[in-house]
C-alpha distance (Angstrom), angle and dihedral (degrees) to the residues before:
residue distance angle dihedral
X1 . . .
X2 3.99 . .
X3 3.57 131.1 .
X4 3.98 97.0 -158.7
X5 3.52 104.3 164.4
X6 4.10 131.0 -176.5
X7 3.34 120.1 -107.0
X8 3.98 121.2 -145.8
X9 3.76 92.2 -101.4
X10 3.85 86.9 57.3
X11 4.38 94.1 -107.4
X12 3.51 113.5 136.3
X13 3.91 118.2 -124.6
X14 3.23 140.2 -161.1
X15 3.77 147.4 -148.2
X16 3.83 110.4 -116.9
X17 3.92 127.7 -177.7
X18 3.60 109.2 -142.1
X19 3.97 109.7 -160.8
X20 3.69 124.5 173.3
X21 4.21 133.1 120.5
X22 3.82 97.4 -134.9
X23 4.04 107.7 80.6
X24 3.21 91.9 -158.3
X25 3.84 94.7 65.0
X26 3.41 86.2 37.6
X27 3.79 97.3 56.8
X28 3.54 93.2 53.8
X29 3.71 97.2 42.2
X30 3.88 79.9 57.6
X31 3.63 104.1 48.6
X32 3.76 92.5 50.0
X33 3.27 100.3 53.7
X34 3.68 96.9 40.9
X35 3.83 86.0 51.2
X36 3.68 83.7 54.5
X37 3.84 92.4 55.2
X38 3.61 97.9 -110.4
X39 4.02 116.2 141.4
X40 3.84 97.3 -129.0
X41 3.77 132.6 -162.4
X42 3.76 125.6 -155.9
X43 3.82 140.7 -144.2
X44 4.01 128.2 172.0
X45 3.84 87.6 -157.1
X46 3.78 147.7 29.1
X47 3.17 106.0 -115.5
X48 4.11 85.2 48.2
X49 3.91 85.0 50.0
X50 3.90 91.3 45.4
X51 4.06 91.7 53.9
X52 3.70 90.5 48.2
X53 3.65 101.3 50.0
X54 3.54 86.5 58.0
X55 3.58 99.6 46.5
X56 3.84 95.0 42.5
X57 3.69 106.6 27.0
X58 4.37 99.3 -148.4
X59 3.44 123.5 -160.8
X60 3.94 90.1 -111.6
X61 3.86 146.3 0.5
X62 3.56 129.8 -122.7
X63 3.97 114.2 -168.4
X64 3.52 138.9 -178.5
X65 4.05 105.3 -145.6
X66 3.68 97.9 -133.9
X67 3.89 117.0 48.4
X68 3.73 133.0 130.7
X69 3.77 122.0 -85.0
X70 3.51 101.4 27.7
X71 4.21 129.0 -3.9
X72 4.00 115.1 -105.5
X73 3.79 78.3 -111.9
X74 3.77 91.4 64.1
X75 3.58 89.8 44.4
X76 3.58 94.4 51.0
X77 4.01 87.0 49.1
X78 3.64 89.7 56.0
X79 3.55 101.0 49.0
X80 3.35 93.1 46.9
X81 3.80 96.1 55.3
X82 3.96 88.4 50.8
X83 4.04 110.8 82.5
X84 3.98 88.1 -153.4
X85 3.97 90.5 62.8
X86 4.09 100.5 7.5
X87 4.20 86.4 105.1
X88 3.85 90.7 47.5
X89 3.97 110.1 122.0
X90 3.65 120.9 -114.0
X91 3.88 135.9 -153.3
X92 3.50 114.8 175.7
X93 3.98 108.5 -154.4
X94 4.07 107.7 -164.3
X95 3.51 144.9 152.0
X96 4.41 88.1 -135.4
X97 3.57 104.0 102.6
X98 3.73 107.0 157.6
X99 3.96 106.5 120.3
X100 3.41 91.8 -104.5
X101 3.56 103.7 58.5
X102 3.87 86.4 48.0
X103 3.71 87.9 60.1
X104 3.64 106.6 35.6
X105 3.81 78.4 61.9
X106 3.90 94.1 49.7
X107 3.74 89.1 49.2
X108 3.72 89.7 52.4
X109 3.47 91.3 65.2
X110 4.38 102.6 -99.9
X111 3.29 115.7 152.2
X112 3.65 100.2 -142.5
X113 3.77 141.6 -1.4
X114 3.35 136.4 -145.1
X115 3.83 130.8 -174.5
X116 4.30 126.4 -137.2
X117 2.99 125.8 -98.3
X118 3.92 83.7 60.9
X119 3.94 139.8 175.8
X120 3.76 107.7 -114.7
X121 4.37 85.6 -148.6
X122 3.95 85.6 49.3
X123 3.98 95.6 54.3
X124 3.70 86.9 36.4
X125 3.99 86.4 50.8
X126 4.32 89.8 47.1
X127 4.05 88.9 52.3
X128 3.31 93.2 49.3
X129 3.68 90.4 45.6
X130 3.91 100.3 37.5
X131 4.09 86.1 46.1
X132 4.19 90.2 49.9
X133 4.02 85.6 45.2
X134 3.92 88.4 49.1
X135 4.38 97.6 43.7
X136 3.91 85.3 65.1
């Protein structure tokens, strides 16, 4: 798994699915991480974001929680239980921040968690980290 490539000015990229149903989110999501000179791959639902993980295999995820289809939850459940995408980071990116939520998502196996409204530096700053935490 991973497709990190080297840009010209020598910063390593990644591949990162974007998947959530508000375009608004979405956009933004986008934009930052482009900006950060990631390639990034998008999906306006989970079961659209579980179909392309597969096919693709990115470096990392980035779900909403709640999206048509199937839950970023479910996705996360799927690709965990598949060895080709099992070791795949995960951020879920969701407006559900009761404590429980937070560590239902833990428990399912995400690698980090980030509540809406959100700083587009601060998820940039948990890829970065989550993808550092993952290359070891």
């Amino acid at each position: 798994m991973g497709r990190k490539t080297e840009r010209a000015q020598g910063v390593a990229v990644a591949t990162v699915l974007v998947a959530d149903d508000d375009p608004d989110v979405r956009d933004v999501v986008v934009f930052k991480l482009e900006q950060s000179g990631h390639d990034v791959l998008v999906a306006e639902d989970g079961g659209a974001a579980l179909d392309l993980a597969r096919r693709a295999c990115p470096d990392l995820a980035v779900l909403d929680v709640m999206m048509p289809r199937m839950t970023g939850l479910d996705v996360c459940r799927e690709l965990r239980a598949d060895p080709a995408t099992s070791g795949m980071p995960i951020i879920l990116l969701t407006a559900r921040a009761q404590e429980g939520d937070i560590e239902t998502g833990f428990a399912w196996g995400v690698d980090d968690y980030l509540t809406k409204p959100f700083s587009p530096r601060e998820l940039d700053s948990r890829v970065r980290a989550v993808l550092a935490r993952s290359a070891r």
